[in-house]
Short mmCIF file of the C-alpha atoms (twelve columns), coordinates in Angstrom:
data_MODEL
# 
_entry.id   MODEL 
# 
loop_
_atom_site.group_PDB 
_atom_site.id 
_atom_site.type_symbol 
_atom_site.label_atom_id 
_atom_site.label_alt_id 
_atom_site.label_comp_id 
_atom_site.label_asym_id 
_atom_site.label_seq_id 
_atom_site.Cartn_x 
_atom_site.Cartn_y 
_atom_site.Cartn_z 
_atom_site.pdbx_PDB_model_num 
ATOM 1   C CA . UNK A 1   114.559 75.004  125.041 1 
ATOM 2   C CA . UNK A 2   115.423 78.416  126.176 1 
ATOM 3   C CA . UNK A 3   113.345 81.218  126.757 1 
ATOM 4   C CA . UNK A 4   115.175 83.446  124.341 1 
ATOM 5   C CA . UNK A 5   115.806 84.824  120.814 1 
ATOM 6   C CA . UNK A 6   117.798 87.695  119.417 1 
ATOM 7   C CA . UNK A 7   116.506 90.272  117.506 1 
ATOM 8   C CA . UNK A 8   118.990 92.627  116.138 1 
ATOM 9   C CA . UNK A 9   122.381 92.563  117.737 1 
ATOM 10  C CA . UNK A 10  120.262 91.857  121.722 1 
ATOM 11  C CA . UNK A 11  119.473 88.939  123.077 1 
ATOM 12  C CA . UNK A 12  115.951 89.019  124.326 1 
ATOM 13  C CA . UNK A 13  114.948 86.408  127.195 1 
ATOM 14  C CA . UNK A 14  114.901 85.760  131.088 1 
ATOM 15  C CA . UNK A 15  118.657 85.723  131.343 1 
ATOM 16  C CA . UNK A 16  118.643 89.192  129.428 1 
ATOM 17  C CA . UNK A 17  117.813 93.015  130.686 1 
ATOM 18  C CA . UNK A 18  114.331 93.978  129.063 1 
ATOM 19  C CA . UNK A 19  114.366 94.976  125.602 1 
ATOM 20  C CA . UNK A 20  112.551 98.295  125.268 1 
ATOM 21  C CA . UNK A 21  110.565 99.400  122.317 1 
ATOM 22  C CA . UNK A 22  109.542 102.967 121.697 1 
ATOM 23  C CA . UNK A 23  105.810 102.822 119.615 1 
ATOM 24  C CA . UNK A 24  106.210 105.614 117.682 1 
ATOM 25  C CA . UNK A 25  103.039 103.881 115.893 1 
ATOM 26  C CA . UNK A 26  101.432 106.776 114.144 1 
ATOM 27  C CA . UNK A 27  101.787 109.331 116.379 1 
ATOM 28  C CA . UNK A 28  104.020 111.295 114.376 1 
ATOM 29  C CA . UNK A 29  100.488 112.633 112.152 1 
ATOM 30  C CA . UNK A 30  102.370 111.627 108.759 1 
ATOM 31  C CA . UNK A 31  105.296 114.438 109.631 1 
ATOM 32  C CA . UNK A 32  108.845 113.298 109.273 1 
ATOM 33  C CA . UNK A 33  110.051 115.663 111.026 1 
ATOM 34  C CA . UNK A 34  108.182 114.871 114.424 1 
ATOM 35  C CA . UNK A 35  109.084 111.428 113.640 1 
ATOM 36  C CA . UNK A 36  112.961 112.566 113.674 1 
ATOM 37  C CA . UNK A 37  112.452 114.278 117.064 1 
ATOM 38  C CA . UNK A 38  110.405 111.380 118.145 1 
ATOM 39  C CA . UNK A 39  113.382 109.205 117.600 1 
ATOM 40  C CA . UNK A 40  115.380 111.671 119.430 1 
ATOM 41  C CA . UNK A 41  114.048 111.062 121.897 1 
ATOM 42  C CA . UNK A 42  113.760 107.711 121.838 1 
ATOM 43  C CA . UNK A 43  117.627 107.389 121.855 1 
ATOM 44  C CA . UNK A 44  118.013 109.594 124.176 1 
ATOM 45  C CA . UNK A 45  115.886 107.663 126.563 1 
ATOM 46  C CA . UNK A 46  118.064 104.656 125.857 1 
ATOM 47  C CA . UNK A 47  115.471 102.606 124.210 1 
ATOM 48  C CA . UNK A 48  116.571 99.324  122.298 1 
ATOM 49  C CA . UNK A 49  114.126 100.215 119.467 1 
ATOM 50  C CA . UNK A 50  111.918 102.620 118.080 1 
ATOM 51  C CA . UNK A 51  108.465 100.651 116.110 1 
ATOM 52  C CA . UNK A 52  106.442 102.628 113.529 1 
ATOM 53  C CA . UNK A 53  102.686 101.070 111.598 1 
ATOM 54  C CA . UNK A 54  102.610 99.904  107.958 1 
ATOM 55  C CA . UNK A 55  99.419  99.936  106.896 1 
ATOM 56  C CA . UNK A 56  97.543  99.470  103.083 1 
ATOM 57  C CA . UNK A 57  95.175  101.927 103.716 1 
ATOM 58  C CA . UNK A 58  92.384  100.361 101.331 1 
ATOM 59  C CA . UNK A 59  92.981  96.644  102.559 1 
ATOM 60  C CA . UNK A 60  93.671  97.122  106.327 1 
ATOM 61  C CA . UNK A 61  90.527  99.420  107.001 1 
ATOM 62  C CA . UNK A 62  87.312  98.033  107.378 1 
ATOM 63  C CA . UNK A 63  85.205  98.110  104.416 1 
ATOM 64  C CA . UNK A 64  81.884  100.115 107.311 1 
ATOM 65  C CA . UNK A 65  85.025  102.260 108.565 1 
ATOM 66  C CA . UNK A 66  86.126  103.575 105.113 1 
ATOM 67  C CA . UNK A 67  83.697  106.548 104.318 1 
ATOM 68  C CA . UNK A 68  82.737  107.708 107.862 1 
ATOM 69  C CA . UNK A 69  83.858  111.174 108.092 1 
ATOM 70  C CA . UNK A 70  85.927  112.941 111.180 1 
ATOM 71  C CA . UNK A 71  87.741  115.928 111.878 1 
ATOM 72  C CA . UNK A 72  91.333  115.698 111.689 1 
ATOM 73  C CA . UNK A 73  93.933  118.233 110.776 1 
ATOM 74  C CA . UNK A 74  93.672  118.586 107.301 1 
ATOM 75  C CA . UNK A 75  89.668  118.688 107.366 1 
ATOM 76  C CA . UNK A 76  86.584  117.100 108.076 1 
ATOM 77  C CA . UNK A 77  87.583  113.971 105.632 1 
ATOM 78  C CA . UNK A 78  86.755  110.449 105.022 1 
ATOM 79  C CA . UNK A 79  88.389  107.597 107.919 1 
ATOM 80  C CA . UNK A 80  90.225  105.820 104.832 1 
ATOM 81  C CA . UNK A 81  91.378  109.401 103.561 1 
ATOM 82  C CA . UNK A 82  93.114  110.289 107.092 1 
ATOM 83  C CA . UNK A 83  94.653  106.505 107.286 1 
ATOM 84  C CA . UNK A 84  96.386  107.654 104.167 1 
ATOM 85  C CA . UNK A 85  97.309  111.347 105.884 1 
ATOM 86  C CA . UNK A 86  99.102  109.367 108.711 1 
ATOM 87  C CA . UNK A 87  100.665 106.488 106.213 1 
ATOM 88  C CA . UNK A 88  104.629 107.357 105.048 1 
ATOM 89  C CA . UNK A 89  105.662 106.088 101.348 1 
ATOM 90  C CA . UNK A 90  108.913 104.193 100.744 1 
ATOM 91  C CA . UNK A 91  110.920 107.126 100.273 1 
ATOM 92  C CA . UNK A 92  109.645 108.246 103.755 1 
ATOM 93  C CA . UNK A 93  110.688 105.022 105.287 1 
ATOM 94  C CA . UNK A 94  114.170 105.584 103.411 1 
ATOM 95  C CA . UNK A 95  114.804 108.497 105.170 1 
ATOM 96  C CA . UNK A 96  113.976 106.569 108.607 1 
ATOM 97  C CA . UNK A 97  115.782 104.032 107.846 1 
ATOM 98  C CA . UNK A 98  118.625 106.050 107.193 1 
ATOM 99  C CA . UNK A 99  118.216 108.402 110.185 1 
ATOM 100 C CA . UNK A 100 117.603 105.514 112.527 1 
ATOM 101 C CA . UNK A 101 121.085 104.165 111.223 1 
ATOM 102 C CA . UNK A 102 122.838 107.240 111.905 1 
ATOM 103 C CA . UNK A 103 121.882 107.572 115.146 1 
ATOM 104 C CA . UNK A 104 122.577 103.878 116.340 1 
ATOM 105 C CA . UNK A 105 119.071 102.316 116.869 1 
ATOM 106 C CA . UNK A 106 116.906 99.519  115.654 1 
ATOM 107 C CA . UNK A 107 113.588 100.289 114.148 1 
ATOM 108 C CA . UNK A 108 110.840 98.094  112.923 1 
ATOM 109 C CA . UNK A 109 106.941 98.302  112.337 1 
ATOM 110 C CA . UNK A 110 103.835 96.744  112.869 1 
ATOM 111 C CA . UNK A 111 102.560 94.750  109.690 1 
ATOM 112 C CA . UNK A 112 98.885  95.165  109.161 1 
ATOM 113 C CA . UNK A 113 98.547  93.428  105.957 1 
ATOM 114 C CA . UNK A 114 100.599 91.347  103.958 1 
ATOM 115 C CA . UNK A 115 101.525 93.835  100.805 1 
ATOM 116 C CA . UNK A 116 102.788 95.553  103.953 1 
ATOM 117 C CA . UNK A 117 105.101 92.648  104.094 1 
ATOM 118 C CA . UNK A 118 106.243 92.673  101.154 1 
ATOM 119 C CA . UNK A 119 107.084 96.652  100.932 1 
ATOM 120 C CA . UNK A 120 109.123 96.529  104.280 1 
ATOM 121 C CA . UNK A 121 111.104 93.383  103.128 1 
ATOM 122 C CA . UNK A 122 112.879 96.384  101.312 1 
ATOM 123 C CA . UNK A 123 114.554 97.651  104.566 1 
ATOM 124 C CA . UNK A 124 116.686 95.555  106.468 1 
ATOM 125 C CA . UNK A 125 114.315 95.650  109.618 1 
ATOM 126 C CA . UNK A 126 115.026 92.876  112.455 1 
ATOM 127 C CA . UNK A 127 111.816 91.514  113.454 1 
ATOM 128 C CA . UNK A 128 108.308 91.936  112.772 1 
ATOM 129 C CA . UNK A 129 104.866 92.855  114.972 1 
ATOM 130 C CA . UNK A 130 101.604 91.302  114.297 1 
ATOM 131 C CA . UNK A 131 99.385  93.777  115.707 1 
ATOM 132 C CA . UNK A 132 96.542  92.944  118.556 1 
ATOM 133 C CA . UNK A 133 93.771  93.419  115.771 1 
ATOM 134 C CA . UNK A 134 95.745  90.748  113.366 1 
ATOM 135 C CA . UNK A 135 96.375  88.061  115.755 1 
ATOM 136 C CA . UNK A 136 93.312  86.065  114.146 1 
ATOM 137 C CA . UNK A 137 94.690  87.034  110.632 1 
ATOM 138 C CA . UNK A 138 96.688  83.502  109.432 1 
ATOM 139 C CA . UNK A 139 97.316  84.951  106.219 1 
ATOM 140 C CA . UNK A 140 99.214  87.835  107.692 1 
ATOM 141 C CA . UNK A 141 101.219 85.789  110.287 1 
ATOM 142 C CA . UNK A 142 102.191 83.465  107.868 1 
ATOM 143 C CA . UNK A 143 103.594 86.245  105.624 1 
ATOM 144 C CA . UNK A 144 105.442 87.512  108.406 1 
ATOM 145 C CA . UNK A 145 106.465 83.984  109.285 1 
ATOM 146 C CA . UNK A 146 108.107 83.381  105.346 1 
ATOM 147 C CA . UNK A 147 110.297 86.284  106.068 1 
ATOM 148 C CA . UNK A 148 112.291 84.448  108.359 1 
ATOM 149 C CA . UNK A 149 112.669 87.500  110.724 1 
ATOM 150 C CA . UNK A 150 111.471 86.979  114.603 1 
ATOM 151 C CA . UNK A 151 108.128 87.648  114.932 1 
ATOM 152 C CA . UNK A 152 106.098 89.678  118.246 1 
ATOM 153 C CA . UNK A 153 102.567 88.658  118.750 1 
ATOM 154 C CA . UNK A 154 100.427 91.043  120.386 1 
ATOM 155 C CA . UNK A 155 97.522  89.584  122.489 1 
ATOM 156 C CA . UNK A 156 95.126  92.323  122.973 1 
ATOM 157 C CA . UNK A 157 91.641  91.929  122.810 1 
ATOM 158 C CA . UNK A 158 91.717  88.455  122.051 1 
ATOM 159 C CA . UNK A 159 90.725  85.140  123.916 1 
ATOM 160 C CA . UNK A 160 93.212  82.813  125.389 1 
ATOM 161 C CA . UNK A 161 92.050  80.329  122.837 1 
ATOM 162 C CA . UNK A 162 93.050  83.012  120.124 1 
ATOM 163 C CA . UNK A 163 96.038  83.236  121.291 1 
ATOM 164 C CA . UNK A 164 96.679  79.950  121.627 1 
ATOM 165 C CA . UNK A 165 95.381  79.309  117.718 1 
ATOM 166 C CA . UNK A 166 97.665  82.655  116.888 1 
ATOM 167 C CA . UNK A 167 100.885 80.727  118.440 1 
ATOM 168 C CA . UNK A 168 100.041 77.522  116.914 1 
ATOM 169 C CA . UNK A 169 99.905  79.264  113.037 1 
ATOM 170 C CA . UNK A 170 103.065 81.504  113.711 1 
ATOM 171 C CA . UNK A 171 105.190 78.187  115.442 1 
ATOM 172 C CA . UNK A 172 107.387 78.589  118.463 1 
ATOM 173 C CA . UNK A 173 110.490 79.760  116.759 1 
ATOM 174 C CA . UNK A 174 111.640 83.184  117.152 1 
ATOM 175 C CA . UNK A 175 108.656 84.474  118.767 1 
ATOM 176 C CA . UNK A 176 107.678 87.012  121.402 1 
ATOM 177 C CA . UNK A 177 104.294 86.861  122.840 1 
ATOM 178 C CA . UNK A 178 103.070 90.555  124.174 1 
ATOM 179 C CA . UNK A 179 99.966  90.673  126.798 1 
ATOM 180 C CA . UNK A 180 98.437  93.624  125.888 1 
ATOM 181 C CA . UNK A 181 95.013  95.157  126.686 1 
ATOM 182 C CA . UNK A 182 93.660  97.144  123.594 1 
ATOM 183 C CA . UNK A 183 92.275  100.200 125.076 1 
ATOM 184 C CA . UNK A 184 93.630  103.456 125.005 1 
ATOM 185 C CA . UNK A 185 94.330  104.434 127.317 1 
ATOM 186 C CA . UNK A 186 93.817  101.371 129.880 1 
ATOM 187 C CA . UNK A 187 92.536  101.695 133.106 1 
ATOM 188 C CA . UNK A 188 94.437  99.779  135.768 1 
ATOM 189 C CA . UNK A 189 91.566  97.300  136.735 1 
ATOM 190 C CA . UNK A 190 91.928  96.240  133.163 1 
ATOM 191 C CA . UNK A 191 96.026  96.016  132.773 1 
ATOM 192 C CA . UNK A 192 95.467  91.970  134.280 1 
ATOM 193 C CA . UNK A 193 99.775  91.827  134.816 1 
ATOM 194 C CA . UNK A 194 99.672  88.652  136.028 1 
ATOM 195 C CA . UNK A 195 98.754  87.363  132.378 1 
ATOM 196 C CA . UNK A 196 101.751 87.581  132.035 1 
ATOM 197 C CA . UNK A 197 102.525 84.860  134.662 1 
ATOM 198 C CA . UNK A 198 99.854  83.369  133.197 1 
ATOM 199 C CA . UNK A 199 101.084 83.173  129.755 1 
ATOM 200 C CA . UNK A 200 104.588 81.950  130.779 1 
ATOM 201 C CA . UNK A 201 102.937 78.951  131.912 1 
ATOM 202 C CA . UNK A 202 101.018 78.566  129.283 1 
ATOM 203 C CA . UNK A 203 103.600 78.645  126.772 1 
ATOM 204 C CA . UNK A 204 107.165 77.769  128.558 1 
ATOM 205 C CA . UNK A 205 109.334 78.365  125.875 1 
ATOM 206 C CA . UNK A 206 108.557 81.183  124.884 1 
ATOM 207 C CA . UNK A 207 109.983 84.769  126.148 1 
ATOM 208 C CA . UNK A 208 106.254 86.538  127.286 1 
ATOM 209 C CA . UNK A 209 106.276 90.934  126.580 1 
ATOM 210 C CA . UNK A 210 104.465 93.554  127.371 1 
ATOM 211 C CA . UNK A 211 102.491 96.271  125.603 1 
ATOM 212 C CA . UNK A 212 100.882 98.726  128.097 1 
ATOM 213 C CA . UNK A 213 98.200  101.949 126.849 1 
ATOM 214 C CA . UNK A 214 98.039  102.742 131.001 1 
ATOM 215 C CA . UNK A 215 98.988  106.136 132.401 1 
ATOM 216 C CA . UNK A 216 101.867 106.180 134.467 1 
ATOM 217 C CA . UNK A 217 104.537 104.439 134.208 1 
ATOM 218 C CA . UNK A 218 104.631 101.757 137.644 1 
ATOM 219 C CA . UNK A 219 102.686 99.179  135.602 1 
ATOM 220 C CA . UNK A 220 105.616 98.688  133.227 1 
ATOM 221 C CA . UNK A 221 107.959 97.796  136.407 1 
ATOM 222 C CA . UNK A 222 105.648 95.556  137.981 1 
ATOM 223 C CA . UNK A 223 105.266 93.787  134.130 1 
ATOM 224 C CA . UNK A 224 108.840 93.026  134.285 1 
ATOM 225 C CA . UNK A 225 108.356 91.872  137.918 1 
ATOM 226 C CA . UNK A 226 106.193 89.411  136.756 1 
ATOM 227 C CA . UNK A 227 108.855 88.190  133.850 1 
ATOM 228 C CA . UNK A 228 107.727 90.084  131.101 1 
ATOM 229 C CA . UNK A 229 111.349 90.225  128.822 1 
ATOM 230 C CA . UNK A 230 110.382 93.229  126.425 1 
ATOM 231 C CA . UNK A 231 108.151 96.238  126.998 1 
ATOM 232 C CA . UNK A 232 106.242 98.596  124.511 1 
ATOM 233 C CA . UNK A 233 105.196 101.236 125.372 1 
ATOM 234 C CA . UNK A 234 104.025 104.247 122.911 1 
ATOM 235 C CA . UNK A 235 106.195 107.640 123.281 1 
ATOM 236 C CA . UNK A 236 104.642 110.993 121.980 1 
ATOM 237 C CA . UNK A 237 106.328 114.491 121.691 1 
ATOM 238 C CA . UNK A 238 103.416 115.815 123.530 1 
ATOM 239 C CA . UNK A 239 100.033 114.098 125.046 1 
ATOM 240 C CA . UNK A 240 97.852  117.119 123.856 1 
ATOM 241 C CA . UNK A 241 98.978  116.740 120.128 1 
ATOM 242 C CA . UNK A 242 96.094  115.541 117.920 1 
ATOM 243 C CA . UNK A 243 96.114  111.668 117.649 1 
ATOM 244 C CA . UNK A 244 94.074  108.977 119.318 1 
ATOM 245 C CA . UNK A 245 96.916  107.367 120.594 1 
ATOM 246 C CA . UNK A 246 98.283  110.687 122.231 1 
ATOM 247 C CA . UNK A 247 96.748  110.482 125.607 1 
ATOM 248 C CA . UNK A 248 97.868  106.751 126.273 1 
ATOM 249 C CA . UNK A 249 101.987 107.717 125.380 1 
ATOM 250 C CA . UNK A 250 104.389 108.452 127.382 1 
ATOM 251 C CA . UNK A 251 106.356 112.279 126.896 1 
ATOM 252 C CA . UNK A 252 109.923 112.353 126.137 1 
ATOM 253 C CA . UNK A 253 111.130 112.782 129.951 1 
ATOM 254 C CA . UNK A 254 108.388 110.298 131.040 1 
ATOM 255 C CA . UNK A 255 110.400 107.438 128.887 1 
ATOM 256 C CA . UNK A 256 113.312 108.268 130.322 1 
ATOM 257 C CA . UNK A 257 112.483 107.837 133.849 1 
ATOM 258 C CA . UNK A 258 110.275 104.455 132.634 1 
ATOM 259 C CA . UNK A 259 113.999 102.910 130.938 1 
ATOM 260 C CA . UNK A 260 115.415 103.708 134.155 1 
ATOM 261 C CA . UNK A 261 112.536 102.255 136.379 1 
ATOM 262 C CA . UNK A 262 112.556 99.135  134.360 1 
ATOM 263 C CA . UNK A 263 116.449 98.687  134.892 1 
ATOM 264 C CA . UNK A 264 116.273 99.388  138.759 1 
ATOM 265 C CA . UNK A 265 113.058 96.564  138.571 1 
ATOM 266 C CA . UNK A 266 115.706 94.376  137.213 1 
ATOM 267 C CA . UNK A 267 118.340 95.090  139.537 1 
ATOM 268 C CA . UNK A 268 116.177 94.568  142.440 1 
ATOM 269 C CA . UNK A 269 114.803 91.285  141.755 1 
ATOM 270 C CA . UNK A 270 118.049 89.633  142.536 1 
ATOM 271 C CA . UNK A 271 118.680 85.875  142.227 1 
ATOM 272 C CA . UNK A 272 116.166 84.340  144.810 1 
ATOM 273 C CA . UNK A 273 119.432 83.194  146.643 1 
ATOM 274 C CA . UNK A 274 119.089 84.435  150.299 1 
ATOM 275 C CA . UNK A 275 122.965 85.416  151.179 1 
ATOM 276 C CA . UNK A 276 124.549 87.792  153.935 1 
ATOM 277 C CA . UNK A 277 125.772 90.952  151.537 1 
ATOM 278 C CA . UNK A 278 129.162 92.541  152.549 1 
ATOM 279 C CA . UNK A 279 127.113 95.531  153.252 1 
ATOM 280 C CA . UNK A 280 125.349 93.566  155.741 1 
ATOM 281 C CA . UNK A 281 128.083 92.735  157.805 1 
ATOM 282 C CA . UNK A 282 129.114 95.727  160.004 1 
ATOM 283 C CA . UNK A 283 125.329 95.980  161.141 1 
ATOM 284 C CA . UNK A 284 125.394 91.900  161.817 1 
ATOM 285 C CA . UNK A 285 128.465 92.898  163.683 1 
ATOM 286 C CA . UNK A 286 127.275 95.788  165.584 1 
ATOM 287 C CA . UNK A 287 123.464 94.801  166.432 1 
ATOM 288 C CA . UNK A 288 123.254 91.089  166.071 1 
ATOM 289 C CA . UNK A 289 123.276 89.725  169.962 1 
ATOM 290 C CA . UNK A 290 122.522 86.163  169.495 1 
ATOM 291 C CA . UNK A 291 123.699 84.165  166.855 1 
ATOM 292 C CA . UNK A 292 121.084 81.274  166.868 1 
ATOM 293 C CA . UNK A 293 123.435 78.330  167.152 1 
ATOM 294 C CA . UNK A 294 122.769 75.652  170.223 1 
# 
């Protein structure tokens, strides 16, 4: 079986350049318009696809969370109040939709509950994501699953028997598996890369991802280094803008560079075929003295 799927009109596997997902997630603070520029931006980074959060405010947040109070923009409010400050309605998502189509890139969400299934199976979205904090929700992945899009599993904060019980409910078929540490942002004692050599072995047909909350932007290279096929990483307009997912994003110039360090990663890598390049050959010509025949 290969390791590979398409989502979209890209192939996404070993044979296949990274596909690169912009998390626009929430941090647009329920604004369209920052959401337009964050797209922008997106597609002018050359991005594959730009990801936004569906939530149900009143079923995805936990019951202790729901009346602690914070200070957010629009007040000191209630945690369930601001999840609803940050959550865009259908006609919202219309005018993504639309302005995502106009501009020439894929966009999909994160599905935190399964009525948030059912509202985005009224956009023509080409895959899902089953957050970190929902890999242990069956229910969910299964409503995902009925869809018959591709879904992406993120691993974060979860056990490798999770995961393993989180593959086994969603099936093999047209899924991504993301290692992902949920902290944000992630110190680089705690990024563990070579998960993702260690999930590729784990499960061998599957193409392995990866969703990083570090600072910087080397990680992400190394993670396709190590084989991961996609990358996530979140993008923000500005990592002082309110938000706790701000300070683990990457600016609109920092994506840019990241595309292009993944691509040169790829380049690099080569075949694991040791040749003589025709750019070799004047110095073999010129220096080499002996030429190790008897």
């Amino acid at each position: 079986m290969a390791r590979e799927l398409r989502i979209g009109n890209r192939m996404v596997g070993d044979r296949h350049p990274a596909f690169v997902i912009a998390e626009i997630g929430i941090n647009h603070n329920g604004d369209l318009g920052i959401a337009r520029q964050m797209i922008d931006a997106a597609v002018h980074a050359g991005v594959d696809a730009v990801k936004f959060q569906k939530r149900t405010p009143e079923i995805s947040t936990p019951s202790e969370q729901r009346r602690q109070m914070r200070e957010t923009p629009w007040g000191y409010i209630t945690y369930l109040d601001y999840r609803y400050k940050v959550e865009f309605n259908e006609e919202q998502y219309c005018e993504i939709d639309r302005y995502c189509k106009e501009k020439g890139i894929m966009w999909m969400v994160s599905v935190w509950d399964e009525p948030s299934v059912d509202f985005m199976e009224k956009f023509d979205t080409p895959a899902y994501k089953i957050p970190s904090a929902s890999l242990t929700d069956f229910g969910l992945i299964r409503k995902a699953r009925a869809t018959g899009k591709p879904v992406i599993l993120s691993s974060g904060m979860s056990t490798m028997e999770q995961i393993k019980n989180g593959v086994a409910m969603a099936g093999e078929k047209d899924l991504v598996v993301m290692h992902c540490t949920s902290t944000y942002p992630c110190e680089p004692e705690e990024l563990n890369l070579k998960m993702i050599e260690t999930l590729r072995r784990e499960f061998p047909n599957l193409p392995i991802g990866y969703s990083g909350h570090e600072v910087g932007l080397v990680p992400s290279a190394i993670a396709v280094a190590l084989g991961a096929c996609m990358v996530e990483r979140h993008l923000t307009l500005d990592r002082a803008m309110w938000g706790s997912d701000q300070a683990a994003s990457v600016e609109p110039g920092g994506f840019e560079r990241l595309v292009k360090y993944l691509r040169v990663a790829e380049a690099a890598l080569g075949d694991g075929v040791k040749k003589v390049y025709e750019s070799e050959k004047v110095s073999m010509l010129r220096l080499r003295r002996v030429d190790g025949e008897d």
